[in-house]
NUNU-181726 format. One record per residue: x, y, z negated of N, C-alpha, C in turn; residue number from 1. Coordinates in steps of 0.2 Angstrom, whole numbers. Atoms other than C-alpha are relative to their C-alpha. Last residue first. Example, Ala and Ser with C-alpha at 12.3 -4.5 7.8 and 13.67 -1.06 7.14 Angstrom:
% residues 2
{nxx = -4&nyy = -6&nzz = 1&caxx = 68&cayy = -5&cazz = -36&cxx = -4&cyy = 5&czz = -3&num = 2}
{nxx = 4&nyy = -6&nzz = 0&caxx = 62&cayy = -22&cazz = -39&cxx = 4&cyy = 6&czz = 0&num = 1}
//
This chain:
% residues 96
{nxx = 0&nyy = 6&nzz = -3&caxx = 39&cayy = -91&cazz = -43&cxx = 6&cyy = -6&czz = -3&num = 96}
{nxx = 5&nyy = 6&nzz = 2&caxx = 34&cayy = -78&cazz = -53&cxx = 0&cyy = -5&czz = 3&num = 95}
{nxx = -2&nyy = -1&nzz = 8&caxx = 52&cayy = -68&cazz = -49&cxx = -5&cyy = -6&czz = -4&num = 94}
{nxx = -3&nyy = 5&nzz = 2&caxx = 50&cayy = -73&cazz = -31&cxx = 1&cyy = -1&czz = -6&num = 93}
{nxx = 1&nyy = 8&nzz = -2&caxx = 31&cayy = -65&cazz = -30&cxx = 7&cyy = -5&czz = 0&num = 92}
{nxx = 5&nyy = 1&nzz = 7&caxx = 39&cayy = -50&cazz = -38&cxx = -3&cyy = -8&czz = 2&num = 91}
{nxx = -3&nyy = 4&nzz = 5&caxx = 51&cayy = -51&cazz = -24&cxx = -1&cyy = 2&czz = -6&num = 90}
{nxx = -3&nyy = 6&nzz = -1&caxx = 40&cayy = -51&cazz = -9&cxx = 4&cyy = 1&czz = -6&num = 89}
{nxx = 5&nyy = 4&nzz = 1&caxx = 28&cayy = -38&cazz = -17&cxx = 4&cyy = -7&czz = 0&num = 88}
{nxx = 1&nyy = 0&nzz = 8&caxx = 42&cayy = -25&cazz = -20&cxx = -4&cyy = -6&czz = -1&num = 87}
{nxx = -9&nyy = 1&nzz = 5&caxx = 50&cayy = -28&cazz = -3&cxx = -3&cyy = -1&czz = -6&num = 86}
{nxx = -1&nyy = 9&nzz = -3&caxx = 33&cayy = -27&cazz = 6&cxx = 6&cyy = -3&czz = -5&num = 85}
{nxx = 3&nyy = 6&nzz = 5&caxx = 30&cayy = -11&cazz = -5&cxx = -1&cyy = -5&czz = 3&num = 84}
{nxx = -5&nyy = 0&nzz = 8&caxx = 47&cayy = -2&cazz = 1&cxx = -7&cyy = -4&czz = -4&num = 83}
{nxx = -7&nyy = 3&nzz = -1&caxx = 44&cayy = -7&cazz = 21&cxx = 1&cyy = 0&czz = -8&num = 82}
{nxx = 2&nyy = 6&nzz = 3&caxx = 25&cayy = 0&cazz = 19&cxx = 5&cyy = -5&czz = 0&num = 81}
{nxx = 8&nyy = 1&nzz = 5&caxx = 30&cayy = 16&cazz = 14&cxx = 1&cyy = -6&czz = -1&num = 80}
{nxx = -4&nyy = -2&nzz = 4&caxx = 46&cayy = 18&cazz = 28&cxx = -5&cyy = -3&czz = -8&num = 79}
{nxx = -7&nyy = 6&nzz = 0&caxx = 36&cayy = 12&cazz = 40&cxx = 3&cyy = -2&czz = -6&num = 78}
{nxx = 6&nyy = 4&nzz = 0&caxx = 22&cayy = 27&cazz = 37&cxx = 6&cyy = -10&czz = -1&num = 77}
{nxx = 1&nyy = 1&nzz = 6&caxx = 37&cayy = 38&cazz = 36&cxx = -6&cyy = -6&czz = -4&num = 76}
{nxx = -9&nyy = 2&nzz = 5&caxx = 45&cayy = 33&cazz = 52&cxx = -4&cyy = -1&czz = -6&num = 75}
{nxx = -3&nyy = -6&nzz = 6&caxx = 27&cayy = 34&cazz = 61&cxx = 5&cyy = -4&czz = -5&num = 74}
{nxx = -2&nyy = -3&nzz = -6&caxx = 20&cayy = 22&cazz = 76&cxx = 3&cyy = 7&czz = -3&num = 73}
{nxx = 3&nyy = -8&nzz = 2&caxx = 20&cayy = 8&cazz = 66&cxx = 2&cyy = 5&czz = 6&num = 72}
{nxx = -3&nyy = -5&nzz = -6&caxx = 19&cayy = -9&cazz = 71&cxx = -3&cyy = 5&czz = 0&num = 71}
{nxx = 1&nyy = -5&nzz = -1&caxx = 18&cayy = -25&cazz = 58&cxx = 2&cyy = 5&czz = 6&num = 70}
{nxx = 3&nyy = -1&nzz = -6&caxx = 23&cayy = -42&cazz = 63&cxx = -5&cyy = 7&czz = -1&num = 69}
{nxx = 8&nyy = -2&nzz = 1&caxx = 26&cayy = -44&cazz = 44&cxx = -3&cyy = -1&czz = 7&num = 68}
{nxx = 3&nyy = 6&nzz = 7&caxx = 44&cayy = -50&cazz = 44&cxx = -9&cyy = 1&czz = -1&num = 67}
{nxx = 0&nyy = 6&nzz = -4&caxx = 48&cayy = -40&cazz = 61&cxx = -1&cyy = -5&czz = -6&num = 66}
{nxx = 0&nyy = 3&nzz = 8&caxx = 42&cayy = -25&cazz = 54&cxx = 2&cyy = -7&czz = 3&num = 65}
{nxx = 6&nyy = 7&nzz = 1&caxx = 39&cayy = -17&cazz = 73&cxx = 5&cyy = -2&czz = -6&num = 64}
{nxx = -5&nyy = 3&nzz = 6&caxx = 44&cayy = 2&cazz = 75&cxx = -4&cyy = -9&czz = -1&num = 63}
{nxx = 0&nyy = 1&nzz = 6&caxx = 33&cayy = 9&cazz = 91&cxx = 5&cyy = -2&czz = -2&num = 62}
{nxx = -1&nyy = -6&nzz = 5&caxx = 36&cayy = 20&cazz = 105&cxx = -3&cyy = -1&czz = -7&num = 61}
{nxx = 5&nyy = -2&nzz = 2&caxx = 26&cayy = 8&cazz = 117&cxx = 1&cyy = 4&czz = -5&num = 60}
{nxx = 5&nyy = -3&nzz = -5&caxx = 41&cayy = 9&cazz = 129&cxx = -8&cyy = -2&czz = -3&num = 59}
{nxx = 1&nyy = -8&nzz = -5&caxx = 54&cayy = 11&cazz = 117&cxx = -5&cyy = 1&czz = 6&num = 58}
{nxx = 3&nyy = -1&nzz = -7&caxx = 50&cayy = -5&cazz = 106&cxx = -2&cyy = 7&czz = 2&num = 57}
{nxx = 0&nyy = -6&nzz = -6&caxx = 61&cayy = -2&cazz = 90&cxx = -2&cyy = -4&czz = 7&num = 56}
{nxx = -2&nyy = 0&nzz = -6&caxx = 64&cayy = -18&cazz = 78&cxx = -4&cyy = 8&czz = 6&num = 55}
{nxx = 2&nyy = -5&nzz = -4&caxx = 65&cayy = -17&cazz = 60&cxx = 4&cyy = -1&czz = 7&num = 54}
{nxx = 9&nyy = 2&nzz = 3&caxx = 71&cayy = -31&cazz = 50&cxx = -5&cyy = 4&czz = 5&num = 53}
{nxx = 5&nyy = 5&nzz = -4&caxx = 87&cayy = -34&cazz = 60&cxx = -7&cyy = 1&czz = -2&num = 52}
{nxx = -2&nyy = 6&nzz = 4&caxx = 100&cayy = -28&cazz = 46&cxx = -8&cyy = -6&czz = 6&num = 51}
{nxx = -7&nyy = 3&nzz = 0&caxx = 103&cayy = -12&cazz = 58&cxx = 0&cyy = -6&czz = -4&num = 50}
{nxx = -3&nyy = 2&nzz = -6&caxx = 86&cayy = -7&cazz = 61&cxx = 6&cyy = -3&czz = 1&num = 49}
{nxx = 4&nyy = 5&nzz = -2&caxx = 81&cayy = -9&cazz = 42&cxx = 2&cyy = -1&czz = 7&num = 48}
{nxx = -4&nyy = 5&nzz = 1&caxx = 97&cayy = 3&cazz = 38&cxx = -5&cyy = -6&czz = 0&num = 47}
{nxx = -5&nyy = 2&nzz = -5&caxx = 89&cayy = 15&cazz = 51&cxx = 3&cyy = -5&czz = -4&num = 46}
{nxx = 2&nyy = 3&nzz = -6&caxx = 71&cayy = 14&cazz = 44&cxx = 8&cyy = -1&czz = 6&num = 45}
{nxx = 2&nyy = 8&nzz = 3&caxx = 79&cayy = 17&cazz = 26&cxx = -2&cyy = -3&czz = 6&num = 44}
{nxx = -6&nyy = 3&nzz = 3&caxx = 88&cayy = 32&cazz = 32&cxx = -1&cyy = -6&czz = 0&num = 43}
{nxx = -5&nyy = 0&nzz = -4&caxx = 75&cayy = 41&cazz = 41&cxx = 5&cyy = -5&czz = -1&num = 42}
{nxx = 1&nyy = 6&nzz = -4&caxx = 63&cayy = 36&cazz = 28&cxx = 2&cyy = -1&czz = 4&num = 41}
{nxx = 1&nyy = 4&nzz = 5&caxx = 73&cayy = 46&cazz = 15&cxx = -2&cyy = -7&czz = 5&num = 40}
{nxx = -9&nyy = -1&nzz = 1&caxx = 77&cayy = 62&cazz = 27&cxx = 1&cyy = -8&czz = -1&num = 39}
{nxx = -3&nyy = 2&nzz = -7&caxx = 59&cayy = 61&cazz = 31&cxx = 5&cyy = -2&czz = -2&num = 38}
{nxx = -1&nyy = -6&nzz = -4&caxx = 52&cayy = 63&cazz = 12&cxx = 4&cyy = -2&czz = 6&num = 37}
{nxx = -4&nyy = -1&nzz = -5&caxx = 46&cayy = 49&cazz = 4&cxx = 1&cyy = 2&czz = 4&num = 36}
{nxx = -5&nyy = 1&nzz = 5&caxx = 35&cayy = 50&cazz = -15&cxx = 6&cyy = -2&czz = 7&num = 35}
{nxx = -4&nyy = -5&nzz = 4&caxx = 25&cayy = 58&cazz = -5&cxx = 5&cyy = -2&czz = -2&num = 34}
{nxx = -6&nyy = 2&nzz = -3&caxx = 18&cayy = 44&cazz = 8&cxx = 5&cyy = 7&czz = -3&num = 33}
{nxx = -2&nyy = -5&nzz = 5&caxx = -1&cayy = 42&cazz = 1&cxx = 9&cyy = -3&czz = 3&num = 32}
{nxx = -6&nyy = 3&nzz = -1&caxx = -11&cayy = 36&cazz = 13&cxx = 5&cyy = 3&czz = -4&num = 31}
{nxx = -5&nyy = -3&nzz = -2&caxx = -28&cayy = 38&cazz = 7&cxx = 7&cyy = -3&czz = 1&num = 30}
{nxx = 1&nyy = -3&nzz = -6&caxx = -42&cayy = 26&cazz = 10&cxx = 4&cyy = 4&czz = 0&num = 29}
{nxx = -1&nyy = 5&nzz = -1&caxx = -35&cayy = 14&cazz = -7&cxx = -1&cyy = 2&czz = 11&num = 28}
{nxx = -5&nyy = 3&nzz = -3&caxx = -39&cayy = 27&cazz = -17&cxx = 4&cyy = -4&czz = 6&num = 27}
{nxx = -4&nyy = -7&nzz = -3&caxx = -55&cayy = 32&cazz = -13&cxx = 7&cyy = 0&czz = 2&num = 26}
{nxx = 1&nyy = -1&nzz = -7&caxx = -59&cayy = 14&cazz = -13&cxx = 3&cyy = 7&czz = 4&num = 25}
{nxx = -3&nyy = 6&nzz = -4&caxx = -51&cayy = 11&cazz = -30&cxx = -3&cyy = 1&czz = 7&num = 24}
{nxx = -8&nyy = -3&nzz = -1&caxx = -59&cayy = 26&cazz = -36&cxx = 3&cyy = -3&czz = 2&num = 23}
{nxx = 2&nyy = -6&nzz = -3&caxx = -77&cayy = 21&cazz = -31&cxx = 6&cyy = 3&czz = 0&num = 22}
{nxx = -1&nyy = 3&nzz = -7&caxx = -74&cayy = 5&cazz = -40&cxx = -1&cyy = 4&czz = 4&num = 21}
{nxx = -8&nyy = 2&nzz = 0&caxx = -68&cayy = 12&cazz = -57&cxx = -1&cyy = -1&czz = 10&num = 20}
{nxx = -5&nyy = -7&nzz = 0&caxx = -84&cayy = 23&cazz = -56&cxx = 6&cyy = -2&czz = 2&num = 19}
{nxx = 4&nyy = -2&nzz = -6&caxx = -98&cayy = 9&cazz = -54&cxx = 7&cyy = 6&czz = 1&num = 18}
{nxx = -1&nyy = 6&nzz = -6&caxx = -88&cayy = -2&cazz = -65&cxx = 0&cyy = 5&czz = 4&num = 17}
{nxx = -7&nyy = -1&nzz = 1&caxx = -91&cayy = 15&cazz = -79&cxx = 3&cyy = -5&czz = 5&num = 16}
{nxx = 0&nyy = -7&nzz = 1&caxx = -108&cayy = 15&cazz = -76&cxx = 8&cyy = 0&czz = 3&num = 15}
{nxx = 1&nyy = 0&nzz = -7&caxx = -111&cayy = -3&cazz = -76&cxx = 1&cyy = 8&czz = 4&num = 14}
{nxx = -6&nyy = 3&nzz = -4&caxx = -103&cayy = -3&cazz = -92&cxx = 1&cyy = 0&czz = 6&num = 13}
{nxx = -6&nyy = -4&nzz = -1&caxx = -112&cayy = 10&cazz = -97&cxx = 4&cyy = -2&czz = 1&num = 12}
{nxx = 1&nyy = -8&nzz = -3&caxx = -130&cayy = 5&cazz = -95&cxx = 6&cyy = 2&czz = 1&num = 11}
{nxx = -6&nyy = 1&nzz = -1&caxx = -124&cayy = -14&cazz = -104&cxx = -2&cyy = 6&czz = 8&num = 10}
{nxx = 4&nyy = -4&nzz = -4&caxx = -142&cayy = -13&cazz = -117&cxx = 11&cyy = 1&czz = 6&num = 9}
{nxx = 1&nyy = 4&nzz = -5&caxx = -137&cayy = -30&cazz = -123&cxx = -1&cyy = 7&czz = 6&num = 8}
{nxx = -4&nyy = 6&nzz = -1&caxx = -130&cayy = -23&cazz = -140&cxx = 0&cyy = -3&czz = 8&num = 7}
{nxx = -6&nyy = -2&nzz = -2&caxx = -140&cayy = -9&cazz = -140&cxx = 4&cyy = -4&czz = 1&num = 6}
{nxx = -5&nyy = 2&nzz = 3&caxx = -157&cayy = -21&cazz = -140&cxx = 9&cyy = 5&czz = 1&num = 5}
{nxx = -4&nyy = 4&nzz = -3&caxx = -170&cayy = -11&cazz = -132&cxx = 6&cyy = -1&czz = -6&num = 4}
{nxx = -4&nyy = -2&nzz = -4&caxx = -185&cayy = -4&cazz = -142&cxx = 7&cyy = -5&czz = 2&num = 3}
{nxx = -6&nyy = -2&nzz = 7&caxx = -200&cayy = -15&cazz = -146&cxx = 6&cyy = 3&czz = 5&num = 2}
{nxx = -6&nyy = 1&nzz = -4&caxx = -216&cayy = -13&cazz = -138&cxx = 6&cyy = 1&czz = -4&num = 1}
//
């Protein structure tokens, strides 16, 4: 019997896949809303209510993203996905 070719033997690639993809899920489950303190998304969620992008329905006490048809029920959470919509939309017009 002859031993395995190291070359083909790919043990550590699927290893190391196996690992990346596992952190990207992890990732990907928490909500990470650090890097914006109240004060911050307060802010940014009232200069979105005042340019129209954000809209406030008071009687189900949600915030609605009115370019997304998104609806949060959390400033900060808002706030978050309001600053990577912005980034996404105008990376997309840069490659465009």
């Amino acid at each position: 019997m002859t031993d395995p070719d190291p070359i083909d033997n790919t043990t550590d690639d699927h290893n190391r896949f196996e690992a990346e993809l596992v952190a990207q899920d992890r990732d990907a489950a928490r909500i990470q809303t650090d890097d914006v303190d109240e004060a911050t998304a307060r802010r940014l969620v009232a200069d979105c209510i005042d340019n129209g992008v954000v809209i406030p329905v008071a009687e189900e006490r949600v915030l609605v993203h009115t370019p997304s048809g998104a609806a949060f029920d959390s400033i900060r959470q808002l706030a978050v996905f309001h600053r990577g919509w912005t980034a996404a939309r105008d990376a997309g017009e840069e490659t465009a």
